[in-house]
C-alpha positions as CSV (number, residue, x, y, z in Angstrom):
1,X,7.6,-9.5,-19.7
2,X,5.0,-8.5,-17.1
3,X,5.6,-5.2,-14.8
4,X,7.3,-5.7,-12.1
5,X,5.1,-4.1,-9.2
6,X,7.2,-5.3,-6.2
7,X,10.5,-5.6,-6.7
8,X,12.5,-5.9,-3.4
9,X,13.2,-8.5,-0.5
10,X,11.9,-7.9,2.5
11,X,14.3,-9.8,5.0
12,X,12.8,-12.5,7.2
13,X,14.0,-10.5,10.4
14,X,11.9,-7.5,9.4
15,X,8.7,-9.4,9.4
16,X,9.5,-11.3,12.4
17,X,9.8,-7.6,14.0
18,X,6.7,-6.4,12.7
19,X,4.5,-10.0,13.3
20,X,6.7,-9.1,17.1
21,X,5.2,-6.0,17.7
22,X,2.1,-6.6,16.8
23,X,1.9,-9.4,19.4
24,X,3.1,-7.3,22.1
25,X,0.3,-4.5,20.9
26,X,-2.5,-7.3,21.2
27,X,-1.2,-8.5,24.4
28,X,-1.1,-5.2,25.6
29,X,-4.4,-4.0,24.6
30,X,-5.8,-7.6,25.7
31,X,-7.1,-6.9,29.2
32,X,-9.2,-4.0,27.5
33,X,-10.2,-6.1,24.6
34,X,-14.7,-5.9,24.2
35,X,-15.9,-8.4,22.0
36,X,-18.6,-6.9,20.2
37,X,-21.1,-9.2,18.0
38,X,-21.1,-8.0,14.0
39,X,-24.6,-6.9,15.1
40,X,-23.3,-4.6,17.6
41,X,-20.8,-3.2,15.8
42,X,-23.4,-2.9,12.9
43,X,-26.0,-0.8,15.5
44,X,-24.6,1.2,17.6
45,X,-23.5,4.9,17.2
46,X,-20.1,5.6,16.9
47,X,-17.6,9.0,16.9
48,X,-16.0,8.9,13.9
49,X,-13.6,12.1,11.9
50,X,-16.2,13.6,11.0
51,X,-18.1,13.6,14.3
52,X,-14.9,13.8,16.7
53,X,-15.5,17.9,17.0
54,X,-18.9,17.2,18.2
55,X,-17.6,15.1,20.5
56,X,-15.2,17.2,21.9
57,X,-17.6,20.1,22.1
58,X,-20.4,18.3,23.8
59,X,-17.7,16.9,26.7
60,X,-16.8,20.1,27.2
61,X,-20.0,21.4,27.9
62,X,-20.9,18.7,30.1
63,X,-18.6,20.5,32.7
64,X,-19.6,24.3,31.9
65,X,-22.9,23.5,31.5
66,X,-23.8,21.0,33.7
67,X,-27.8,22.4,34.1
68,X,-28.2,20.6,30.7
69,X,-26.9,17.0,31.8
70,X,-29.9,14.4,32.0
71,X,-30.1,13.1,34.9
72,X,-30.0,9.3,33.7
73,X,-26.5,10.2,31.8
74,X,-23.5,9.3,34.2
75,X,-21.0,12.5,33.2
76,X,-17.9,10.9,35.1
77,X,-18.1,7.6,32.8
78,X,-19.1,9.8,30.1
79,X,-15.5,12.0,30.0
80,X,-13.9,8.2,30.9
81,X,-15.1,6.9,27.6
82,X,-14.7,10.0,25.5
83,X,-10.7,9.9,27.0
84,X,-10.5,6.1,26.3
85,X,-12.1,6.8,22.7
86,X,-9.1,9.8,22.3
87,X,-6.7,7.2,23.5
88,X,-7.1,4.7,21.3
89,X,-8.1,6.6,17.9
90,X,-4.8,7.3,17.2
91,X,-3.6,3.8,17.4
92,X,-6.9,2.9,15.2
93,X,-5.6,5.4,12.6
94,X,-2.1,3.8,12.9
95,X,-2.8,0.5,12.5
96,X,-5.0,1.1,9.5
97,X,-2.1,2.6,7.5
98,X,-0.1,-0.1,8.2
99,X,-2.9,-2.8,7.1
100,X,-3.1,-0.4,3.7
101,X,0.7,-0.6,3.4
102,X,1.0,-4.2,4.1
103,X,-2.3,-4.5,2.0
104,X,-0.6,-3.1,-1.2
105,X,2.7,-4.9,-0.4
106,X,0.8,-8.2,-0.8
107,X,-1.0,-7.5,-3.9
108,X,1.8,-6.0,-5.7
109,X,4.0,-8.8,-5.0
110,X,1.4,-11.4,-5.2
111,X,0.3,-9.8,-8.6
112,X,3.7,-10.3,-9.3
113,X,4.0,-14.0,-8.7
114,X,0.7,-14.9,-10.3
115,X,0.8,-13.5,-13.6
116,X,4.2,-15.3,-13.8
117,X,2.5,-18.7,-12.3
118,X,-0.7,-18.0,-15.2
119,X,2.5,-17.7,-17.8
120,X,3.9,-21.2,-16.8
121,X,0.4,-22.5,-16.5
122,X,-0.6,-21.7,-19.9
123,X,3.2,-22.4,-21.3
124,X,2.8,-26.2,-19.5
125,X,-0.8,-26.4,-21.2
126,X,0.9,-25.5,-24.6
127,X,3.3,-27.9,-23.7
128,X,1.0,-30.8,-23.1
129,X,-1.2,-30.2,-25.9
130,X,2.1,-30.8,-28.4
131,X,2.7,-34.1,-26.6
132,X,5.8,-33.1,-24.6
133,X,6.6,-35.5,-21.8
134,X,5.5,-35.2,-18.3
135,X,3.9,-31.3,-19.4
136,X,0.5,-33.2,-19.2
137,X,1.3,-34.2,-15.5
138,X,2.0,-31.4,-14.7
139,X,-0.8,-29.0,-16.2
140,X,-3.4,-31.6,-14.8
141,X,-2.1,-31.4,-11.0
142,X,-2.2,-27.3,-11.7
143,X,-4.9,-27.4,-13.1
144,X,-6.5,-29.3,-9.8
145,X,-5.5,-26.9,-8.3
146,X,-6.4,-23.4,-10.3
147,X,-9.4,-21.5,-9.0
148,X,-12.7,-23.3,-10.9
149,X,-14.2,-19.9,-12.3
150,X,-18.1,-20.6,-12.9
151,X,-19.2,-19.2,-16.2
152,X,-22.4,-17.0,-15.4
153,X,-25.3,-18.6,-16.6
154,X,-27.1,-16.7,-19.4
155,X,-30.9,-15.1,-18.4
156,X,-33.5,-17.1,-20.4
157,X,-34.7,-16.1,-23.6
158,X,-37.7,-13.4,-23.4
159,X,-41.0,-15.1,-24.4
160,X,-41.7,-13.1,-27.2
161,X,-44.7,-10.6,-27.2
162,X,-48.3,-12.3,-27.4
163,X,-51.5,-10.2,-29.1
C-alpha cells in the first residue's frame, strides 16, 4: 500500500472559516486594491527582505537630511507609501505561509487520492483485458478522461558526416 501523506479530516466548518476570513480580508483590503498589469508588476522596482533596511534608512534620512531631497521627489507621499508598504508586508508574508500550508495540504492529500485512483485505473484495465464484465466500460470512460500525456518526439537522425 501507497504512503499515506495526509491522513486526517479537515471538517467542513473549518474550511468554511478559513474560505470566511479570507472574504472578509479581500473585502477589507478592496477599496485599496491597485490593479497592476503583469507588465507592471514585471518592471517596476520593488522593496523586498533584502532591500527593506535600505528602505528604512533612506526614509529616515529624508527627514534629517532633507538638503539631499530632489526637488521633483514629493517626501510627504514618499513616508505615506513607505508606511503603507510596512503595513501591508506583514499581511503579504502572512498570507504566503498560509498559501504554502494549504499548498502542501492539497498535494499531500491529492497525492494521496491519485495514486490510489492510478491503482484502480490500472486494476479496471487488468480487468478488461481478461474479459470481465462491465471493467471495459469502465476503463474506457476513465480513460476519456485521464490526462493524454504526449510522448516527446525523438530529434532527427544526424546526417552523417560528408568528405
Amino acid at each position: 500500500m501507497a504512503a499515506n501523506n495526509f491522513n486526517t479530516d479537515i471538517p467542513d466548518a473549518v474550511i468554511a472559516q478559513v474560505l470566511s476570513s479570507l472574504a472578509a480580508a479581500d473585502a477589507a483590503l478592496a477599496p485599496y486594491k491597485v490593479a497592476l498589469t503583469e507588465a507592471q508588476k514585471k518592471h517596476l522596482p520593488t522593496i523586498g527582505d533584502g532591500t527593506i533596511p535600505f528602505a528604512e534608512k533612506t526614509d529616515a534620512f529624508m527627514d534629517s537630511a532633507p538638503k539631499y531631497n530632489p526637488p521633483y521627489v514629493d517626501v510627504t507621499e514618499t513616508h505615506k507609501d513607505f508606511k503603507n508598504f510596512q503595513k501591508i508586508h506583514p499581511v503579504i508574508q502572512k498570507l504566503d505561509s498560509i498559501r504554502k500550508d494549504a499548498n502542501d495540504i492539497s498535494i499531500a492529500a491529492g497525492s494521496d487520492a491519485y495514486v490510489q485512483y492510478l491503482a484502480y485505473y490500472s486494476s479496471v484495465g487488468k480487468a478488461a483485458e481478461q474479459g470481465v464484465p462491465g471493467a471495459k466500460t469502465i476503463y474506457d470512460e476513465l480513460g476519456a478522461r485521464f490526462p493524454s500525456r504526449t510522448k516527446p518526439t525523438p530529434p532527427p537522425a544526424a546526417a552523417p558526416p560528408t568528405k
